[in-house]
C-alpha positions in Angstrom: 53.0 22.8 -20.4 52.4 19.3 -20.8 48.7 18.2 -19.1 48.1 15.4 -16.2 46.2 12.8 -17.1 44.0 11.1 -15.1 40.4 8.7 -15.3 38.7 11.4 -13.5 38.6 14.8 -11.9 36.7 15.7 -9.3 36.4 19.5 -8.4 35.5 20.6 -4.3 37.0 18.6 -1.7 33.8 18.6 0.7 31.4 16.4 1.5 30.2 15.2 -2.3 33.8 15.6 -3.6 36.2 13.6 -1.2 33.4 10.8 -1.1 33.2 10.6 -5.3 37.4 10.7 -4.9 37.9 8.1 -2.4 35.3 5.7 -4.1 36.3 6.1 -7.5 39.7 5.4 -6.1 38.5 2.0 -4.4 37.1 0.8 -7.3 40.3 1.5 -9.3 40.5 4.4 -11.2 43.4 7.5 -11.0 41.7 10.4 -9.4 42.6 13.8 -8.9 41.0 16.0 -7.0 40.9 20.0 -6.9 40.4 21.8 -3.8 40.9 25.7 -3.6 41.1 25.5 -0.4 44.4 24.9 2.4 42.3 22.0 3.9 39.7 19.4 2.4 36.3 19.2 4.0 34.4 22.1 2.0 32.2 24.4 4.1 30.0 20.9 6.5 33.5 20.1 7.9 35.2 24.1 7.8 32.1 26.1 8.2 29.2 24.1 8.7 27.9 20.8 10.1 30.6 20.1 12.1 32.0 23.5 14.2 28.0 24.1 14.1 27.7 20.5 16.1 30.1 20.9 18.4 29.0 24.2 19.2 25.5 22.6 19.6 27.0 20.2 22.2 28.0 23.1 24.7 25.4 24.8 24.2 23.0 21.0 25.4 25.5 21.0 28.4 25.1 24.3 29.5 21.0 23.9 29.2 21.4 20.8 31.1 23.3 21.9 34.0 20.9 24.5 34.1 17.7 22.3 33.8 19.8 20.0 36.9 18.3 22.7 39.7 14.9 20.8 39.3 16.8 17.4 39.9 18.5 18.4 43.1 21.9 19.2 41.5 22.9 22.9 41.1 26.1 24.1 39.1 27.3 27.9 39.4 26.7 29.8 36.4 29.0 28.7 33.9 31.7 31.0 32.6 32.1 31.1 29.4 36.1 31.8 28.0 35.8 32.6 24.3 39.6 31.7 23.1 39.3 28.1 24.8 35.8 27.3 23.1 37.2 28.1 19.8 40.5 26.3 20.5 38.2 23.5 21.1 36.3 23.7 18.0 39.3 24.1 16.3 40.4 20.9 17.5 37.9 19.1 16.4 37.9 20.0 12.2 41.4 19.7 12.8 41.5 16.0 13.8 39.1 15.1 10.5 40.6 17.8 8.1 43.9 15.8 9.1 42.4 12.4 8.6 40.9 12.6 5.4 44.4 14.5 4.3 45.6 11.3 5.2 43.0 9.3 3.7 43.8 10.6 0.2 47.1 9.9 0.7 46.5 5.9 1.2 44.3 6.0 -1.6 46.7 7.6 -4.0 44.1 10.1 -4.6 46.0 13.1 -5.9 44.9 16.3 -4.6 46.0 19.9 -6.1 44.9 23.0 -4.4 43.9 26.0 -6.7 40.8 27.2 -8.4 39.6 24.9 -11.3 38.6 26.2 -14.8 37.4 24.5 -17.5 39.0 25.2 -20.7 37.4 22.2 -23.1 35.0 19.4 -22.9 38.2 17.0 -21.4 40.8 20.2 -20.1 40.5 22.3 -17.5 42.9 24.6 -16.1 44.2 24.3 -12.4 46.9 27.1 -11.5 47.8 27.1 -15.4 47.9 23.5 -15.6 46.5 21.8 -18.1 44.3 18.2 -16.7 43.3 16.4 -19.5 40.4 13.8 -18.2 37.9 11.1 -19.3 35.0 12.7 -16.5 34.8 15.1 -14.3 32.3 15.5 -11.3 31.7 19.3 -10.0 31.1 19.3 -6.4 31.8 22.8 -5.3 29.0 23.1 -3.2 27.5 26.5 -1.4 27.7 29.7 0.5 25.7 32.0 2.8 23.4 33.8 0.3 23.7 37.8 1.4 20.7 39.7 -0.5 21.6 43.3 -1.4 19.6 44.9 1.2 22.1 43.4 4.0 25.4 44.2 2.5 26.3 47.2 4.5 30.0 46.1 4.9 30.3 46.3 8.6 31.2 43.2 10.6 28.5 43.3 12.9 26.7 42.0 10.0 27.1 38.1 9.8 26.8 35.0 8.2 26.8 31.6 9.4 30.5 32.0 8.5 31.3 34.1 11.1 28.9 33.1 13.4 30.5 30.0 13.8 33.8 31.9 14.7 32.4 32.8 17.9 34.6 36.3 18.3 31.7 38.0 21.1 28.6 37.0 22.9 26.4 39.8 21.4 23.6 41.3 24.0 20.9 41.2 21.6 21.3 39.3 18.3 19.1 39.5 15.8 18.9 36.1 13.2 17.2 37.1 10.5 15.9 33.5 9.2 13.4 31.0 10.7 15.4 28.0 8.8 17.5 25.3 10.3 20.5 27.3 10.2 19.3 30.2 11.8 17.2 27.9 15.0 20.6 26.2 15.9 22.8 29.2 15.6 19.9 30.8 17.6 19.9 27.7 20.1 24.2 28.1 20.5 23.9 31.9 21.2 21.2 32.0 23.5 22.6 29.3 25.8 26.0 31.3 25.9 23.7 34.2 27.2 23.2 36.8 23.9 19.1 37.4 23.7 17.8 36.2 20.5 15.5 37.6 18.4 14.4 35.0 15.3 13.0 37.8 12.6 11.2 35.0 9.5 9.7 36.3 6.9 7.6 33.7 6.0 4.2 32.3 8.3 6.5 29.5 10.3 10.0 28.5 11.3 11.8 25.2 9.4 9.3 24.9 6.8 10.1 21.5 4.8 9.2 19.8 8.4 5.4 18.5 9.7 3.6 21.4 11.7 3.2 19.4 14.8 6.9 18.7 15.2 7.5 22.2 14.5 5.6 23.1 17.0 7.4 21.3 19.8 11.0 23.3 18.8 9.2 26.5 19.0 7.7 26.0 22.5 11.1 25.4 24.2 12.4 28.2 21.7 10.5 30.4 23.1 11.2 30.0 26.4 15.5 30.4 25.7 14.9 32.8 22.7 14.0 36.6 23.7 11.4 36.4 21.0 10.3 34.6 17.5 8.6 37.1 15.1 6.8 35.4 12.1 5.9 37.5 8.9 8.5 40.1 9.8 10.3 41.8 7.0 13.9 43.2 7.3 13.9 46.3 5.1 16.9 48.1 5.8 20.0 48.0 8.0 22.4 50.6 9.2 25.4 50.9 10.6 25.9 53.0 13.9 28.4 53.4 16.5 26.6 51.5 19.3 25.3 49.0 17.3 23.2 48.0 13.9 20.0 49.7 13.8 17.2 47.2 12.1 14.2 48.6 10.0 11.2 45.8 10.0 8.3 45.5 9.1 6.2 43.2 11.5 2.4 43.0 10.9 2.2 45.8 8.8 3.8 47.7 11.6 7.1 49.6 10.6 9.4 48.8 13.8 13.0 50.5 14.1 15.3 48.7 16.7 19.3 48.8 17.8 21.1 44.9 18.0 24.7 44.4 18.7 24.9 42.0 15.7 22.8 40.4 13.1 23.2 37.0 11.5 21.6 36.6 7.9 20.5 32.9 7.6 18.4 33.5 4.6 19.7 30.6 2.6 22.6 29.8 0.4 23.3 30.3 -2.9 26.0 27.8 -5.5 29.5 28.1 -6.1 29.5 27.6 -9.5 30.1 31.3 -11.2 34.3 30.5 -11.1 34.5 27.7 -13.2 33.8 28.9 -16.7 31.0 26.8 -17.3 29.9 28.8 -20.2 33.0 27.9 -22.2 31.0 24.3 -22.3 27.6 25.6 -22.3 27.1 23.7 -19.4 23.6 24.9 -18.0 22.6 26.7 -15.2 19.5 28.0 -13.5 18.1 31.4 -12.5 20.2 31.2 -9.5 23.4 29.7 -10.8 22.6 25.8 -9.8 23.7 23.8 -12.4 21.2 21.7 -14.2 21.6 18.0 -14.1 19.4 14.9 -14.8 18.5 11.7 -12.3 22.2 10.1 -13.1 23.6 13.5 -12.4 24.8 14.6 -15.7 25.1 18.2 -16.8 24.7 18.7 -20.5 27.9 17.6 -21.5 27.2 14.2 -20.5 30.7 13.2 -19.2 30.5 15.9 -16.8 28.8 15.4 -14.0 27.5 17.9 -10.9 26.2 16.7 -7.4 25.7 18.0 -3.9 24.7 21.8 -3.1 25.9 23.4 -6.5 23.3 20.9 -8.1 20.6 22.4 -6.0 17.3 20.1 -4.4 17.8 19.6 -1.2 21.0 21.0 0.5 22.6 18.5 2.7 25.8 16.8 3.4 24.7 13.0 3.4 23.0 14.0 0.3 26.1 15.0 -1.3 27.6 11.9 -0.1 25.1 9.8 -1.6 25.2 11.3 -5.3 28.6 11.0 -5.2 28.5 7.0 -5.1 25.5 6.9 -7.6 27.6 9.2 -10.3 31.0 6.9 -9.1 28.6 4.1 -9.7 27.0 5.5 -13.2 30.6 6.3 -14.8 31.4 2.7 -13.9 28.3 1.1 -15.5 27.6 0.0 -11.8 23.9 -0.8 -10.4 23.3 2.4 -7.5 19.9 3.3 -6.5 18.7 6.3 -8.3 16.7 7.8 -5.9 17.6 6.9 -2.5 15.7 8.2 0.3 16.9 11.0 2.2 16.4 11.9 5.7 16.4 15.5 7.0 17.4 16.5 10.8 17.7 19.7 12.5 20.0 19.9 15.6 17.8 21.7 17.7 17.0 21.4 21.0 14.6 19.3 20.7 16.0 17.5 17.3 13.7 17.1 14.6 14.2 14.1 12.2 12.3 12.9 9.2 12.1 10.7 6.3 10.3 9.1 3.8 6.6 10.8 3.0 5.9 14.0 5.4 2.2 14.5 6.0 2.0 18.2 4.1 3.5 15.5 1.0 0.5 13.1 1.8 -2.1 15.9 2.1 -0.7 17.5 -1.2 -0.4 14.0 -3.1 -3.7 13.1 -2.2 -2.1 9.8 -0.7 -4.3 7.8 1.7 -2.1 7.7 5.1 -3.3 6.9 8.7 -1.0 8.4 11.1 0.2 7.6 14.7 2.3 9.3 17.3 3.4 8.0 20.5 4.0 10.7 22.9 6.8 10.5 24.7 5.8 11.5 27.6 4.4 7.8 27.7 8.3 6.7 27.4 10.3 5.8 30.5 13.4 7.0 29.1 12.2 10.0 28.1 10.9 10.9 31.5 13.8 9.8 33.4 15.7 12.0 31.3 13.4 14.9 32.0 12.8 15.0 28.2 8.7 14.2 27.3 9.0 17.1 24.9 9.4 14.8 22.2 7.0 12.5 19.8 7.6 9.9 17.5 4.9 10.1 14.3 4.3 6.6 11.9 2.4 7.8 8.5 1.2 3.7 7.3 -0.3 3.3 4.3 -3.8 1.6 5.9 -4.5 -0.8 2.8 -0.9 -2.7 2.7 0.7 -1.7 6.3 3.6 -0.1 4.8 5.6 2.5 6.4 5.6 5.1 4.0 7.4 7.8 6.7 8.4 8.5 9.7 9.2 11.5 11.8 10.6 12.1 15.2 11.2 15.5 17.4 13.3 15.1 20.8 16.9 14.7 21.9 18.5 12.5 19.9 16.0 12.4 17.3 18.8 12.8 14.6 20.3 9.1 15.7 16.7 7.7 15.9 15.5 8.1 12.5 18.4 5.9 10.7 15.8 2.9 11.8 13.1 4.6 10.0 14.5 5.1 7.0 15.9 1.7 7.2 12.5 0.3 7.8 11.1 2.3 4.7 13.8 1.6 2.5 13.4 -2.4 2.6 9.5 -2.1 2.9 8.5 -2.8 6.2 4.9 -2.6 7.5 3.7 -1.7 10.9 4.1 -5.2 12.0 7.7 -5.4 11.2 8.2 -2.6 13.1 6.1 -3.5 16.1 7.5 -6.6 16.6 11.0 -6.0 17.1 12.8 -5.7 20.0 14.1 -2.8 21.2 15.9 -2.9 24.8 14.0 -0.7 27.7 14.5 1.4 28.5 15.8 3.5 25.7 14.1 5.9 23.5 14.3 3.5 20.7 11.1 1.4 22.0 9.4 4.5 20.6 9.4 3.6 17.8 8.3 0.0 18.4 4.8 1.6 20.7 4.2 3.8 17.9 4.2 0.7 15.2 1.7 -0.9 18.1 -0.6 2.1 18.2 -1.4 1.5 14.7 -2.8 -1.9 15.8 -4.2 -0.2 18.9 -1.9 -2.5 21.2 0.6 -0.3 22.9 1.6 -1.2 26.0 2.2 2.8 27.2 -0.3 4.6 25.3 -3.5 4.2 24.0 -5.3 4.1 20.6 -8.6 2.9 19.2 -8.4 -0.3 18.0 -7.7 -0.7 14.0 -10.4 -2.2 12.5 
């Protein structure tokens, strides 16, 4: 059979592979791109970020009908119909699974469906044909990781896969994982009415994140959440008729209790193990991550790997970004190597961050003076009967710079594109403090806590800097 030829092939169709597809094809070169898949997206559009978002968004209107008796305004207790929310989530990765279907299309980006194997340094296989290619970029992303101990093949057992699917409201649910996936799934099932027991292994929930933002999640989690157990250890699961009976161990304490379902958010492990990699010696880690250097590049050089199955950090808009750097790199193009990257957590309240964290700072041994403006000192924030929610400067005190920012409240995950904007073209305190933001939105936040550092906000107050 007689190969397609084409500049480059790019394999996954999410988040890192459409983007590396569509720019390559803007800038000229014949793409094909491989998706195993019926419908591009990967898992963020399928599976993930998205159905998880909109999810996320019910689940803020149900708490703030709720939260509305304190305002004068009551609602009866929502009913919830099952079919018609996933209907509606359905909707919604329809609508952009359809558009960027029809966004390869107009950009004569030429997409197969089928598993991808390589089968020489320029041939892989798709669906026994041959692709002969000048570079290739591996973008196949992640899935749920599912340790041994919870593989007990019952349903009741599930991933983020499945949680997002929505099929019952369990009585008690047990999420076995204090990280990002396993607070917002948490947040979504508790407003539809399961209780929600958090089970982390580790000392604290969303580690990766400051403390002191932390913090402000947890206290609101705990009062939706039945209960947040730190230090607990699942050791063993089992399958009954009247539910899943969960062995722990929680302060040294062995605990044995009965939960409708379980959701293991534990982390997620690459999708890399189909692609015979080892036909090219292209390396991979203990976990199956394959290796790659700042342009991107596995050890055959003209192969490249970004997103999740490259490992760092796991996100979407990371993805995104190496895509264009590689696109950029293969074209002999100028990209930033090492853009920076901010991390949020839909939560309720968000968390956002970017830039230098203060555990980095502490760690680093670099000199930072840090200020937070509370926002219970924000007019916005109050009349939206939000103050749970602080926005936190870390300024380099010698030069002024911003050298990060964080932010925990609604709509943090919006707020913090002006940080990382501000620390990506060098700002200082004063930059930030001067502008004008429009009041009263939750944006002047961010101007008062610039001001603090000068000991001039107008709504809060701080010692003068010297």
């Amino acid at each position: 059979m007689e190969a397609i030829k084409t500049d480059m092939v790019v394999i996954g169709g999410g988040p890192g592979g459409y983007t590396a597809a569509f720019y390559a094809a803007a800038k000229g070169r014949r793409v094909l791109l491989v998706e195993k898949e019926e419908r591009l997206g990967g898992v963020c559009l399928n599976r993930g970020c998205i159905p998880s978002k909109a999810l996320l968004h019910v689940a803020k209107l149900i708490h703030e009908a709720k939260a509305a008796e304190i305002w004068g305004i009551e609602f009866p207790r929502p009913a919830v119909h099952l079919s018609k929310l996933r209907e509606w989530k359905q909707s919604v990765v329809d609508k952009l699974t359809q558009g960027l279907t029809s966004l390869a299309g107009r950009r004569n980006v030429t997409v197969i469906r089928g598993e991808a194997r390589f089968q020489s340094p320029k041939v892989l296989e798709v669906n026994g044909q041959p692709v002969s290619y000048e570079h290739a970029i591996i973008a196949t992303g992640s899935a749920p990781a599912l340790p041994k101990v919870f593989k007990i093949h019952d349903k009741r057992v599930m991933t983020s896969t499945e949680a997002l699917e929505v099929e019952e409201i369990p009585s008690k649910l047990l999420i076995v994982g204090g990280g990002y996936i396993g607070m917002e799934l948490g947040t979504v099932y508790a407003a539809l009415g399961s209780q929600v027991v958090v089970a982390e292994a580790l000392g604290g929930i969303l580690l990766g994140a400051d403390p002191d933002l932390v913090r402000l999640v947890q206290d609101r989690a705990m009062k939706t959440f039945l209960e947040i157990r730190l230090n607990a250890k699942v050791l063993e699961l089992r399958a009954e008729e009247t539910g899943i009976r969960v062995i722990m161990e929680l302060g040294g304490v062995r605990k044995e209790e009965l939960y409708d379902r379980v959701l293991v958010a534990v982390g997620r492990a690459p999708v890399s193990g189909d692609l015979s990699l080892e036909k090219l010696k292209i390396a991979v880690d203990e976990k199956g991550f394959i290796r790659v250097d700042k342009k991107h590049q596995t050890t055959v050089p003209h192969i490249y790997a970004i997103g999740d199955v490259a490992g760092g950090v796991l996100l979407a808009h990371k993805a995104s970004r190496d895509a264009k750097v590689v696109v950029d790199h293969i074209l002999h193009e100028e990209s930033p190597e090492d853009p920076l990257m901010p991390a949020v957590v839909f939560t309720d309240p968000e968390i956002a961050w970017c830039g230098l964290t203060e555990e980095e700072a502490r760690t680093k041994q670099v000199p930072v003076q840090i200020v937070k403006f509370p926002w219970a000192a924000s007019g916005r924030a109050v009349a939206m009967d939000r103050t749970d929610g602080v926005t936190k400067l870390l300024i380099d005190p010698k030069t002024e710079k911003i050298l990060g920012a964080g932010i925990c409240g609604a709509g943090a995950g919006e707020l913090i594109g002006e940080a990382v904007l501000a620390i990506q073209m060098g700002a200082k305190a004063k930059d930030l403090a001067h502008g004008v933001r429009p009041h009263p939105t939750l944006s002047e936040t961010l101007t008062e806590c610039a001001e603090m550092f000068f000991g001039y906000s107008t709504n809060a107050y701080s010692r003068k800097r010297n």
